[in-house]
Every structure is written in structure tokens, then in C-alpha cells.
C-alpha positions as CSV (number, residue, x, y, z in Angstrom):
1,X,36.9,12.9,27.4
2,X,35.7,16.3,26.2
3,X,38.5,16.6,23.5
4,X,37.2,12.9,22.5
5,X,33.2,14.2,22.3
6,X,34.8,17.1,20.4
7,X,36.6,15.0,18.0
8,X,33.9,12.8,17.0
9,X,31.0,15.3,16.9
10,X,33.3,16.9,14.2
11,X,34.5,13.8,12.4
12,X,30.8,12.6,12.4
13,X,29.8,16.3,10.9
14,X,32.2,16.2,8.2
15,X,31.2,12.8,7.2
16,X,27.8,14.1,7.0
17,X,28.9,17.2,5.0
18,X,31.1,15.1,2.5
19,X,27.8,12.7,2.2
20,X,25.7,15.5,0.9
21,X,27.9,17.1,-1.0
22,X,28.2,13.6,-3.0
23,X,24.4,12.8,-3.1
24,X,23.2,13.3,-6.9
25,X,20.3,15.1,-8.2
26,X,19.0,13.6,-11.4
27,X,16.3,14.8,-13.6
28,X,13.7,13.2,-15.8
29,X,11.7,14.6,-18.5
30,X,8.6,13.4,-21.2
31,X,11.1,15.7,-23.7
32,X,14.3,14.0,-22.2
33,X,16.6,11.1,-24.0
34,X,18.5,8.4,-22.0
35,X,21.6,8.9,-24.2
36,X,21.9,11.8,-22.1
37,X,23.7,12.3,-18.6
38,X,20.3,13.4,-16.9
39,X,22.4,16.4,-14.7
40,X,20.2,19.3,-15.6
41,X,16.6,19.7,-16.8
42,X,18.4,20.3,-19.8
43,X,20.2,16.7,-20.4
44,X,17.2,14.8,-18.7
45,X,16.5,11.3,-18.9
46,X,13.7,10.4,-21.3
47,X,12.6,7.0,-18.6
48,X,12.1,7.0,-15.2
49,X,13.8,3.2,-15.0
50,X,17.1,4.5,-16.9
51,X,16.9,7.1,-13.5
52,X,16.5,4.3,-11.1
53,X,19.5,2.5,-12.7
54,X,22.1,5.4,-12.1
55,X,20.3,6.4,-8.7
56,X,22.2,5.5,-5.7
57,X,21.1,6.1,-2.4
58,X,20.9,9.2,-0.8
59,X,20.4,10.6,-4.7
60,X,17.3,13.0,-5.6
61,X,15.6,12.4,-8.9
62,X,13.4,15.3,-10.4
63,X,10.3,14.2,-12.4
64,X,9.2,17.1,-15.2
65,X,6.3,17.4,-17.3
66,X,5.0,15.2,-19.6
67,X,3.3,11.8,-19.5
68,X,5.3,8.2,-18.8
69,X,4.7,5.2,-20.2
70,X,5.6,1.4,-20.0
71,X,8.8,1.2,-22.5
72,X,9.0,-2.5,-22.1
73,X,7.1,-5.9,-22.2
74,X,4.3,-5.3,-19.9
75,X,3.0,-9.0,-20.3
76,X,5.7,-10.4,-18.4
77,X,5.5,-11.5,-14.3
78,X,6.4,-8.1,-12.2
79,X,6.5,-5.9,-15.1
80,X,6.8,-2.5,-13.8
81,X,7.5,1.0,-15.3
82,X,9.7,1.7,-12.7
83,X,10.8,-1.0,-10.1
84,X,13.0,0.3,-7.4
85,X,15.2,-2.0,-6.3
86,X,18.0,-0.8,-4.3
87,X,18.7,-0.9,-0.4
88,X,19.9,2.6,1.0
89,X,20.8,3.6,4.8
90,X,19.4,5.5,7.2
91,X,21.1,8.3,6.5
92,X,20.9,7.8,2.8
93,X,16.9,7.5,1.3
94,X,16.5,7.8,-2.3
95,X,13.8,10.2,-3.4
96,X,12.0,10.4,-7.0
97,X,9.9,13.7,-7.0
98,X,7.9,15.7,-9.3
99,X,9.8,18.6,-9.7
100,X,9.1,22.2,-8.8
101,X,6.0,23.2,-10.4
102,X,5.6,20.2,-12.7
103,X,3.0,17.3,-12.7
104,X,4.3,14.2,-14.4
105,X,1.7,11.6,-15.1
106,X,2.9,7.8,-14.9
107,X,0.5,5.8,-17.6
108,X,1.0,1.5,-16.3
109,X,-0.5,-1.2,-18.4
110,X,1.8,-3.8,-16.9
111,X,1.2,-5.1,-13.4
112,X,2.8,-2.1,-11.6
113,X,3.1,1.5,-12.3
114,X,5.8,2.2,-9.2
115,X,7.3,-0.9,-7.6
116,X,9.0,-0.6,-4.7
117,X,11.6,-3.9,-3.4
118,X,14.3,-2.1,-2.0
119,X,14.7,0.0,1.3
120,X,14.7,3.9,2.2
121,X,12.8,5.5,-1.0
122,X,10.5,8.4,-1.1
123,X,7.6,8.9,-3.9
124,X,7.1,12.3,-3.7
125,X,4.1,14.3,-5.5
126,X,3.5,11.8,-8.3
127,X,0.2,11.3,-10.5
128,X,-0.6,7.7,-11.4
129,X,-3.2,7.0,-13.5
130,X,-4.8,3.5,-15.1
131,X,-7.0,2.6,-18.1
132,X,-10.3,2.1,-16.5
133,X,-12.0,4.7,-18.4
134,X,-11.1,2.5,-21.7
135,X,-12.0,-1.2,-19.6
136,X,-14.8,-2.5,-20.4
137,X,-16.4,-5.0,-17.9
138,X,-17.5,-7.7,-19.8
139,X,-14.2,-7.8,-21.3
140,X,-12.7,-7.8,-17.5
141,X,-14.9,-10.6,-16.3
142,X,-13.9,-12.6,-19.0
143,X,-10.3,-12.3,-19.3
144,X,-11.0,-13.0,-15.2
145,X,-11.9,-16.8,-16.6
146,X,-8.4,-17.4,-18.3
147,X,-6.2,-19.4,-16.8
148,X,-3.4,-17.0,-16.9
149,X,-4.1,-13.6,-15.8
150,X,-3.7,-10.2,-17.8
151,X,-1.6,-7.4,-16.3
152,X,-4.2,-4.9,-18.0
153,X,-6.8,-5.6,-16.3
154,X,-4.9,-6.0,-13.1
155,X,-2.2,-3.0,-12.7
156,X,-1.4,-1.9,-9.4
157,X,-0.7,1.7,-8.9
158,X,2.0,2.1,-6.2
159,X,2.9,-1.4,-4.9
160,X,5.8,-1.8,-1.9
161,X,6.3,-5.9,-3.1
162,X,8.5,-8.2,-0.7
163,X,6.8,-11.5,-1.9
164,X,9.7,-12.4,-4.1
165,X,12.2,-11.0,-1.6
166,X,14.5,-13.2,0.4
167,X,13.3,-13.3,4.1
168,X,15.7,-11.5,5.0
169,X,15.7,-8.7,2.3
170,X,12.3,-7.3,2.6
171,X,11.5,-4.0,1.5
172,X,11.1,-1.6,4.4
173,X,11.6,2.3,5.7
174,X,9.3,3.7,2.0
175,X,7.0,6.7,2.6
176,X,4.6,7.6,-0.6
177,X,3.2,11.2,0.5
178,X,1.1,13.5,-1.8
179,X,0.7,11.4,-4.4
180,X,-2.5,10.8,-6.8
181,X,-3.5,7.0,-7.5
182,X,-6.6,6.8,-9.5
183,X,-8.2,4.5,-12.2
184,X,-6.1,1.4,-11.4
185,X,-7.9,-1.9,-12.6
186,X,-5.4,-3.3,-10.0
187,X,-4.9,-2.2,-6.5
188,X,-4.6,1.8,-5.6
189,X,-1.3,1.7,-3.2
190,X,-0.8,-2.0,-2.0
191,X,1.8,-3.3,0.3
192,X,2.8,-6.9,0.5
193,X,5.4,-8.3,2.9
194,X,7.1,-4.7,4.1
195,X,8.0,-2.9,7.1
196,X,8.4,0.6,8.4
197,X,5.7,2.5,5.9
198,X,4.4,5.8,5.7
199,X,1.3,6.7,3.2
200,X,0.1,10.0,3.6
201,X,-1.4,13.2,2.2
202,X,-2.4,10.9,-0.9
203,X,-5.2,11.1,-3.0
204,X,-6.2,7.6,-4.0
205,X,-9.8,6.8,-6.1
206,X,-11.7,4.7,-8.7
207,X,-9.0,1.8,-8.0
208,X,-9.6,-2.3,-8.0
209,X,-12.2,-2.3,-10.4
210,X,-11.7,-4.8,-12.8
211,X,-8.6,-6.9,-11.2
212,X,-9.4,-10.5,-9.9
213,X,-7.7,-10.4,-6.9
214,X,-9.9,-8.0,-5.1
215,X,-8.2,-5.3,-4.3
216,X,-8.7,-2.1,-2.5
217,X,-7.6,1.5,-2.5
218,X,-4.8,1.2,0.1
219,X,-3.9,-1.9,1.6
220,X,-1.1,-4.1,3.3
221,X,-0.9,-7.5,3.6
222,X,1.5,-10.0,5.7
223,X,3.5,-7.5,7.0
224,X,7.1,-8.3,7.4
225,X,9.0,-7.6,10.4
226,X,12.6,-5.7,9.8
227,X,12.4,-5.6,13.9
228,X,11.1,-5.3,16.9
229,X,11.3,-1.8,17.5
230,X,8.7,-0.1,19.5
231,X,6.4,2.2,17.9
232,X,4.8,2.8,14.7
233,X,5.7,0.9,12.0
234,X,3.0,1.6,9.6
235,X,1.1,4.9,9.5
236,X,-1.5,5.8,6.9
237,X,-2.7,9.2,7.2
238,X,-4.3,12.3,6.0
239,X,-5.1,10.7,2.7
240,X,-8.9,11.2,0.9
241,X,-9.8,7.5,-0.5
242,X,-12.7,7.2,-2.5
243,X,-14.8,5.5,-4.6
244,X,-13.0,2.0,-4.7
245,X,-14.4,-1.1,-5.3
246,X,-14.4,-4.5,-7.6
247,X,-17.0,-5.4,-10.0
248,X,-15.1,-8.6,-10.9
249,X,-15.4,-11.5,-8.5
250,X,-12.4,-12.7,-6.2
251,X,-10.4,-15.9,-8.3
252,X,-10.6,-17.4,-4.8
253,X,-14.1,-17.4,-3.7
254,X,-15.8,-16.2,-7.5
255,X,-17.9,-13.5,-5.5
256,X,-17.2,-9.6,-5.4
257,X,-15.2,-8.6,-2.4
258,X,-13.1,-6.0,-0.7
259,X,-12.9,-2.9,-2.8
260,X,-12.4,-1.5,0.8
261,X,-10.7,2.4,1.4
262,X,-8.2,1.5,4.0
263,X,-7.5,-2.6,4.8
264,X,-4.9,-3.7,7.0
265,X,-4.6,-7.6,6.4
266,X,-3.1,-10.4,8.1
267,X,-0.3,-9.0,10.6
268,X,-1.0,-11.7,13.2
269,X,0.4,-15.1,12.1
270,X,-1.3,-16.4,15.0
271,X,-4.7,-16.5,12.9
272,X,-5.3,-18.7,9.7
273,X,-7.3,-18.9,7.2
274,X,-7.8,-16.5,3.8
275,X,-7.2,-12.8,3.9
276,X,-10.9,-11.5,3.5
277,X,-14.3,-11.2,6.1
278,X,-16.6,-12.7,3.5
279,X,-18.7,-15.4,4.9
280,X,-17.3,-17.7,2.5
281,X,-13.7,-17.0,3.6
282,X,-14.8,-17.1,7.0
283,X,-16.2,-20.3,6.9
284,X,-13.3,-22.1,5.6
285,X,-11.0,-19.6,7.9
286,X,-13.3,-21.9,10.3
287,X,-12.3,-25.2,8.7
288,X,-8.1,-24.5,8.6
289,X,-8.7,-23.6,12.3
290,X,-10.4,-26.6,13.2
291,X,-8.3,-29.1,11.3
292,X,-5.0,-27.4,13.5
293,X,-6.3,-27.6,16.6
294,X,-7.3,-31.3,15.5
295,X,-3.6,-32.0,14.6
296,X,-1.2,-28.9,15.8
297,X,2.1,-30.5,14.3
298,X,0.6,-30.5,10.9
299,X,0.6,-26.7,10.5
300,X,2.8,-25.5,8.4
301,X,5.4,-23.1,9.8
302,X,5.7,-19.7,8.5
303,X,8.8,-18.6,7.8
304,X,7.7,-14.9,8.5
305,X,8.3,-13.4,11.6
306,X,5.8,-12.2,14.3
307,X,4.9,-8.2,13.4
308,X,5.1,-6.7,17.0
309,X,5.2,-3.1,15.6
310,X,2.0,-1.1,15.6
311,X,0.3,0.7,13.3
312,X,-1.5,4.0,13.0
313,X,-4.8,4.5,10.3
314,X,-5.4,8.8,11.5
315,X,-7.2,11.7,9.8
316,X,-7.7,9.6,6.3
317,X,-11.5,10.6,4.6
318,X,-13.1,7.3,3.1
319,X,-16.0,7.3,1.6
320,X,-18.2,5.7,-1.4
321,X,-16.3,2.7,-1.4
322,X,-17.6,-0.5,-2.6
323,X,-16.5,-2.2,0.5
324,X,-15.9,-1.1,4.3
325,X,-13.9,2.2,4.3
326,X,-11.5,1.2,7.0
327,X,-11.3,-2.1,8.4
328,X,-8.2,-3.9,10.0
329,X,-8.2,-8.0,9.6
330,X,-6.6,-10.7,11.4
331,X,-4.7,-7.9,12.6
332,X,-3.0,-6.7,15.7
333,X,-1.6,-3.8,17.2
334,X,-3.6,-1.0,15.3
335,X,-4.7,2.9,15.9
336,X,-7.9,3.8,14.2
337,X,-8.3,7.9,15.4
338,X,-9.6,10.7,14.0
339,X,-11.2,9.5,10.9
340,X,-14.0,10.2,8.4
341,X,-15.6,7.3,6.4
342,X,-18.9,8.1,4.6
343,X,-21.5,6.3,2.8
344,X,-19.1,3.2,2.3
345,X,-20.4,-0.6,1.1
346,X,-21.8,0.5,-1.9
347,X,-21.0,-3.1,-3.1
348,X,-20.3,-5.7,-0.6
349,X,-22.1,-5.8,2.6
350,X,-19.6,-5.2,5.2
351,X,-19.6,-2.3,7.9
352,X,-18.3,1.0,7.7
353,X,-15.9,0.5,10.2
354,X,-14.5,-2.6,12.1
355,X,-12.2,-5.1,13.4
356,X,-12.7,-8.6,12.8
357,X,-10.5,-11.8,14.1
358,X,-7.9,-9.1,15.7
359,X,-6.6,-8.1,18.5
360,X,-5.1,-5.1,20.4
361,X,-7.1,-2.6,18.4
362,X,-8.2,1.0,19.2
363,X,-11.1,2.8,17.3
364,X,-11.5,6.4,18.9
365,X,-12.4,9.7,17.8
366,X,-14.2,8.4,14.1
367,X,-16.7,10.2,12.5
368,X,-18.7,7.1,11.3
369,X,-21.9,7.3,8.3
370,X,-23.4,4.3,6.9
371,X,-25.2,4.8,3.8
372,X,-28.9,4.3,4.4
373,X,-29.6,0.5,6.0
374,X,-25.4,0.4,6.3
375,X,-24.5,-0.8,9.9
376,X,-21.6,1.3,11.9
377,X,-19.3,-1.8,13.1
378,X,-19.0,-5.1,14.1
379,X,-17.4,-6.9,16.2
380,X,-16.5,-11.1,15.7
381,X,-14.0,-12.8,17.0
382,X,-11.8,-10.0,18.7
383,X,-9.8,-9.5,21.5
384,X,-9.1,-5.9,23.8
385,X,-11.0,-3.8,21.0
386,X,-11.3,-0.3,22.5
387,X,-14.0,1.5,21.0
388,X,-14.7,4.9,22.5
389,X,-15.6,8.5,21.6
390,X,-16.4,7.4,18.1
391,X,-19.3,9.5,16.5
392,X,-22.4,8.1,14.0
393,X,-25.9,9.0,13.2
394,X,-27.6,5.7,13.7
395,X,-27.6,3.4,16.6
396,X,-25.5,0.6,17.3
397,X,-25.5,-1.7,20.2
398,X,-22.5,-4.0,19.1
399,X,-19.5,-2.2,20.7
């Protein structure tokens, strides 16, 4: 038995050794030309996509200098200028990086700057940046009439995008750490029918102005079981999330919403109705509810599975947001420690911090500060909300 242990600890060591040896490291540059072979900072690739083509998983690509921008058709559905497609292991996570000392700026006008649809990739230490500094509103709120939308008034920094996924291929296991997200007319980092996510150490601002979806600065929506694993599933952590908000009114209820710092939306499948805490939404969250219980068999069955991971919203700073700085909806399972939101709700009246139509949530240690005649929290429609050793300035007698 002990020559057996001794055998595979070595066979499995080797395997791991002949694995790295073979893992790639590929470099991009501003200066770089995709005739060449993209081995050396010399020979770099001039696109980021002709890097995620060649990367396979397990592969490093380097990011230099320079600023990168869309290279093809930005008008059509999913346009990206980079989508990362590909499914690597567990052992094997592909990884696109700024490289040592540089700063690369990614410049979208499509409807993503990074889009994410495969499994095991890491965004390491890059800047994206929109075109709201050259948006004007008028021209946002009327492109916002037209039947079919504009990608440049709705670009999403950093998406993680499983809606066009099979169920069974969702994207999952992605962490985006130290990265910049700013000045997005779409959503700041957004993820949409993932698993297994890690945001952290990211600075993400001045996002969601403009789209008419209403976005926020970092969001996920109808999280997508890969399994049942205990633990965290989702953390979002340590990032500074500021001054996001929409000035053009959601297509779905034509009034401003969301604009939020941190939203985690519509992990329990349990719930119904829209994706938002307006009063309008609410209400006809109301109605869908109502006409179930009236006739049960005539719900339609989701064909997404039951989230039972949990997720963790720690040490993130939020403040000057248009709507709540961190709020978790028709949600379950969900952490809320240890963090700072400030002066939030500068557009749409919701509360700095707060559950609403969720269950099996814990607010603790939060440093809570309205803005002045800004409530702390709320509390409608929730079930085993632990609220305890939070910290704010003005009273509040709803938890």
C-alpha cells in the first residue's frame, strides 16, 4: 500500500510538472501585430481576441501598454472586444493580465468590453473605460425610445454572460480582481446566469448612466447553479464602488431605477415577479404572485436550477450611488459583513442598506450613512434576516 501512495503521489506530481511546463505565456501589445506568433513582448499580438483564439487553458496572456479598441462590428447582438469563451479545468484557469508595470486601457463601444462565457478565467489588473464623458443625455434618452436598442449607449464593462449558454454550459469558477471599471453607459461588472465568482480589490465608478436596462456598478442576476457544493459561491469584496447610477428610465417600468453599488438579484426561484424593489415592480411582483397561487399549474417552470450556494458581500466601500449601495433582492443565502456604504440614493429613493423579498440573510458589522433624510434599512417581505452589530448615525427602528 505504501509503494502504491508512493507511486501515485509521484505520477500525479509529474503530470502536474509536465502540465506547467506546457502552459503558454502569450503577450499582447497596443504596438503588437496579429501576423505575429505573440511569444515575447517582442512578437506581441496587436488584439486581445486574436490572444483569446490561440489561448488554451491553463495559458497566461500578458497585456502591455497602449490603449484597445473594438476591431470589429460593434452594432451587432453580443459584440464584445474580447469574449472568452473556452471551458478550462480545475487545474487549468486561463489568465489575461496586465503585464508587469504596464496599464493597458480597454476602450468598448459595443455591448461588452470583456465577456466572459466560458469557465476557469482570471482578469487580472485591467482598466476599462466607456464613453460617458462624450454621451450626451438627451441623445441617451432618446435613442432609449427606439425600438431597437444601441450598444453605445449601453456597454457593459466586465460582463460574466450565461443567458445564451446551454443549461448545462454556464459560465462558472471566473475571478475579476484589481481591476478598474469606470464610465460604462452599460453596467460596471455584471453577472448573468454564473456560478462560483469572485470580484475583488476592484475599483468600479460612474457606471449605468445612460443604458436602459438599469444597471448598477456590480451586479448578478439569476445565478446559475454548477452544484451544490457547500460554501461560497459568490464573493464580492474589498472593492471601492462609487458614484453609479441611471439617468435614463428602466425600458420596463419607464422610471429611473437601480443605479445601486452592490445588487445581488434573483437567486431564489421560489420568488416571482421583476428583478427590481421599485413600487411599481413590486406591485406587479404582487399581481404574478397572486395569479400563481390562484392557479399553481399555470406557472411556468424554470429550467434553472435551485442556487443553494451562499454568497459573501465583505469589506466593499459604496458610496454616492444613485441607488442603494448594497442591497440583495429576492435573494437567499447571503453575508453582508464588514462594509462601508456612504451617502448612497442620490437618485432613487431606496435605503442604504437592505434585504427585500429574501431569505437567509446576515447584515453584521456595517458601517451604515444615509445622506441627509436617507433611511438606514428596510425590511419587507423577508424571512431569518440577521441584523446585528451594524453601525449608523441616525435612528432606525425597522430591524
Amino acid at each position: 500500500m505504501k509503494v502504491f501512495r508512493l507511486l501515485f503521489s509521484t505520477l500525479t506530481a509529474l503530470a502536474f510538472s509536465v502540465f506547467t511546463l506546457c502552459a503558454a505565456t502569450l503577450h499582447v501589445s497596443a504596438e503588437g501585430d496579429d501576423a505575429n506568433d505573440g511569444t515575447s513582448s517582442a512578437k506581441a499580438f496587436r488584439t486581445l481576441q486574436k490572444a483569446a483564439d490561440l489561448a488554451e487553458p491553463g495559458d497566461t496572456v500578458l497585456v502591455g501598454d497602449g490603449v484597445y479598441e473594438d476591431t470589429g462590428d460593434t452594432k451587432t447582438g453580443g459584440s464584445s472586444l474580447v469574449s472568452l469563451s473556452k471551458f478550462g479545468r480545475p487545474d487549468a484557469w486561463t489568465t489575461f493580465k496586465a503585464a508587469p508595470g504596464a496599464r493597458p486601457v480597454l476602450r468598448p463601444k459595443g455591448w461588452g468590453g470583456i465577456t466572459i462565457s466560458g469557465a476557469y478565467y482570471i482578469i487580472d489588473g485591467l482598466t476599462v473605460t466607456g464613453f460617458n464623458d462624450s454621451i450626451r443625455l438627451i441623445d441617451a434618452l432618446k435613442e432609449a425610445q427606439n425600438a431597437k436598442p444601441d450598444p453605445y449607449y449601453n456597454t457593459n464593462g466586465i460582463a460574466v454572460e450565461g443567458r445564451k449558454n446551454p443549461p448545462d454550459r454556464k459560465p462558472h469558477h471566473v475571478i475579476i480582481r484589481n481591476c478598474t471599471v469606470s464610465k460604462m453607459p452599460g453596467g460596471g461588472i455584471t453577472v448573468l446566469e454564473a456560478d462560483y465568482v469572485v470580484i475583488e480589490d476592484c475599483l468600479v465608478f460612474e457606471n449605468a448612466w445612460f443604458m436602459r436596462y438599469g444597471g448598477s456598478g456590480i451586479t448578478t442576476l439569476n445565478n446559475w447553479a454548477h452544484d451544490d457544493a457547500p460554501g461560497y459561491h459568490i464573493v464580492i469584496q474589498r472593492n471601492k464602488v462609487w458614484d453609479n447610477k441611471t439617468l435614463v428610465p428602466w425600458n420596463r417600468i419607464n422610471k429611473l431605477s437601480d443605479g445601486n453599488g452592490i445588487l445581488l438579484d434573483v437567486t431564489d426561484i421560489k420568488r416571482t415577479g421583476p428583478a427590481n424593489p421599485t413600487a411599481e415592480a413590486a406591485a406587479a411582483a404582487d399581481a404574478a404572485a397572486k395569479a400563481e397561487a390562484a392557479n399553481p399549474s399555470a406557472r411556468k417552470k424554470s429550467d434553472r436550477p435551485e442556487w443553494k450556494g451562499r454568497a459573501l458581500i465583505a469589506n466593499n466601500i459604496c458610496a454616492f450611488n444613485g441607488g442603494s449601495g448594497i442591497h440583495v433582492f429576492r435573494t437567499q443565502y447571503v453575508d453582508i459583513i464588514n462594509n462601508t456604504t456612504y451617502w448612497n440614493c442620490q437618485i432613487v429613493i431606496f435605503e442604504e442598506m437592505f434585504s427585500y423579498i429574501s431569505r437567509d440573510v446576515v447584515i453584521m458589522n456595517n458601517i451604515i450613512v444615509p445622506a441627509p433624510g436617507g433611511r438606514v434599512t428596510s425590511n419587507n417581505r423577508n424571512q431569518n434576516v440577521r441584523w446585528d452589530y451594524n453601525l449608523y448615525p441616525v435612528e432606525q427602528k425597522v430591524m
